[in-house]
TORLONU-409961 format. One record per residue (C-alpha): x, y, z. Coordinates in steps of 0.02 Angstrom, whole numbers, padded with zeros to 5 digits, always signed. Layout:
<gulos>
XYZ
...
</gulos>
This chain:
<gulos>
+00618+07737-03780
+00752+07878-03747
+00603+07998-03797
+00488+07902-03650
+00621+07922-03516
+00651+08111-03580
+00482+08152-03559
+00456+08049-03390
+00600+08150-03325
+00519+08326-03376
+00349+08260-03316
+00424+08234-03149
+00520+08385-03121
+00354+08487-03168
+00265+08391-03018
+00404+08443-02890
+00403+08618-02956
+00221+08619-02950
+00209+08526-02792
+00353+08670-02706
+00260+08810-02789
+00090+08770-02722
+00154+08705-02529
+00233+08902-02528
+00065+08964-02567
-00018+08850-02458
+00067+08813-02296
+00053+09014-02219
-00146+08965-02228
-00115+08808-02162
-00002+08842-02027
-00116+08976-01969
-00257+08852-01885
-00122+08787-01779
-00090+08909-01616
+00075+08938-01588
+00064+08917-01408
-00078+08943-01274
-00067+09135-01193
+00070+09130-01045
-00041+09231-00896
-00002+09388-00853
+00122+09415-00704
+00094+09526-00530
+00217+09570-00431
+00152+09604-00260
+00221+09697-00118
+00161+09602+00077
+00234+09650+00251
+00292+09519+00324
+00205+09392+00455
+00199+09482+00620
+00303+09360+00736
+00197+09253+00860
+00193+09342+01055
+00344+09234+01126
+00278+09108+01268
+00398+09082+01397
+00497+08913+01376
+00463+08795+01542
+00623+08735+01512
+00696+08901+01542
+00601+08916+01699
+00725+08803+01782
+00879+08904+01719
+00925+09041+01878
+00963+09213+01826
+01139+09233+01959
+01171+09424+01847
+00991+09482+01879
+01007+09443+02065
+01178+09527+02070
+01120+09696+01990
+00969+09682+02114
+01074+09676+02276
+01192+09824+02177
+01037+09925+02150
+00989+09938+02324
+01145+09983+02390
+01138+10152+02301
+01062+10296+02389
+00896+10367+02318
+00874+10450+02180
+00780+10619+02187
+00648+10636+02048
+00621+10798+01950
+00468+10809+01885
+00441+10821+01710
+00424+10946+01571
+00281+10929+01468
+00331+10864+01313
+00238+10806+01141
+00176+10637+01121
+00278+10553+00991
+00177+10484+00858
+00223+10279+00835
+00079+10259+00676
+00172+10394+00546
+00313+10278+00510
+00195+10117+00485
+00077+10228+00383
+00244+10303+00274
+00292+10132+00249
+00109+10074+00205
+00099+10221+00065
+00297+10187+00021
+00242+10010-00025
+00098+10082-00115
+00206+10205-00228
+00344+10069-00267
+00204+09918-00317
+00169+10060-00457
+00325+10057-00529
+00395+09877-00462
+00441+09718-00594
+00492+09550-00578
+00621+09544-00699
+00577+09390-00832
+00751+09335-00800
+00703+09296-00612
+00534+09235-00669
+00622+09105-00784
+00729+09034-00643
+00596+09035-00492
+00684+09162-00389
+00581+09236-00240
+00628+09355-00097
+00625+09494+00012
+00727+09647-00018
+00751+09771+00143
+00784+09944+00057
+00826+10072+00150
+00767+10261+00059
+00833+10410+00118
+00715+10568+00095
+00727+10747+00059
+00656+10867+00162
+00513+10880+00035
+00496+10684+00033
+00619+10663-00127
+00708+10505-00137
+00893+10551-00143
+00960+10395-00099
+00930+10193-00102
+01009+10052-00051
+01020+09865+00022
+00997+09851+00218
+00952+09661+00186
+00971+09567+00022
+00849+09441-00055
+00992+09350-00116
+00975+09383-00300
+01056+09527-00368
+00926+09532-00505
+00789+09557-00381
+00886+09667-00282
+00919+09786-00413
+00744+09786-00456
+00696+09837-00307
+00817+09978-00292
+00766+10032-00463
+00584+10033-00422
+00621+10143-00257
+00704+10289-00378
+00588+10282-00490
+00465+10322-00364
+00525+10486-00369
+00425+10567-00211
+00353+10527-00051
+00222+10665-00016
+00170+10699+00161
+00337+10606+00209
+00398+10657+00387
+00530+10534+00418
+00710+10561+00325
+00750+10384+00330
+00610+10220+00284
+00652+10048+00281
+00563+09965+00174
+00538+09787+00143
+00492+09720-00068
+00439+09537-00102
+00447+09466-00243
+00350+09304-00261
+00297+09205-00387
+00103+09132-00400
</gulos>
């Protein structure tokens, strides 16, 4: 009897050491047909202007309102004498497109090197950071900072990061760009 429960005792310790042996062999194998998780999609961070604001349509209810400092600068006006005009020098047009097309390429050269930080991904943050980038006279960026803030830190100092690491502005003729970095999430 003592010899049955001796042997019953070994028999079952050999079937868990068996049994722990073999589930360490097996369960990488097994464990493998089961995906960890599905693949998280890739993130983009974008860079947009903004909306151009809406042409502003007089209110009627302003209409009705009566000017009184208008009228009183009118009545001032014509009580001065004339003024004598000089006629002008020829000057040279001044270009308005350059700093919309430096801002354009700007954008451009910071989406290269522009991340949303995973931290900001995690908690939802979205934005817009106003930067403005001071240039060398051979379109260098020597300095960056905040005009506007997105509100986030994190996605402020990505943006200001991405604006160094631009490193140059070819073609640049304006000293001074402000320029505007969304972040949003899709």
């Amino acid at each position: 009897m003592q010899n049955t429960r001796l042997m019953s005792s070994r028999l079952i310790l050999a079937f868990a050491l068996s049994f722990v042996v073999h589930g360490g062999l097996l369960a990488p194998t097994v464990l493998k047909r089961f995906p960890d998780s599905p693949p998280r999609p890739a993130l983009r961070a974008e860079l947009r202007l903004p909306p151009k604001p809406p042409l502003a349509m007089p209110d009627p209810a302003d209409a009705l309102l009566k000017n009184t400092l208008e009228a009183e600068k009118a009545e001032k006006i014509d009580e001065r004498p004339p003024v004598r005009q000089v006629p002008a020098v020829a000057a040279k047009p001044v270009k308005r497109a350059a700093p919309q097309r430096e801002v354009r390429a700007a954008q451009r050269k910071i989406s290269e090197h522009l991340f949303y930080p995973p931290e900001a991904v995690a908690r939802g943050l979205e934005g817009e950071v106003r930067l403005i980038v001071k240039l060398g006279a051979d379109g260098a960026v020597e300095d960056v900072h905040v005009g506007a803030s997105s509100g986030y830190p994190i996605l402020d100092n990505a943006a200001i990061k991405a604006a160094y690491a631009m490193g140059r502005l070819t073609g640049a003729t304006s000293r001074e760009l402000i320029l505007p970095v969304i972040f949003r999430l899709q």
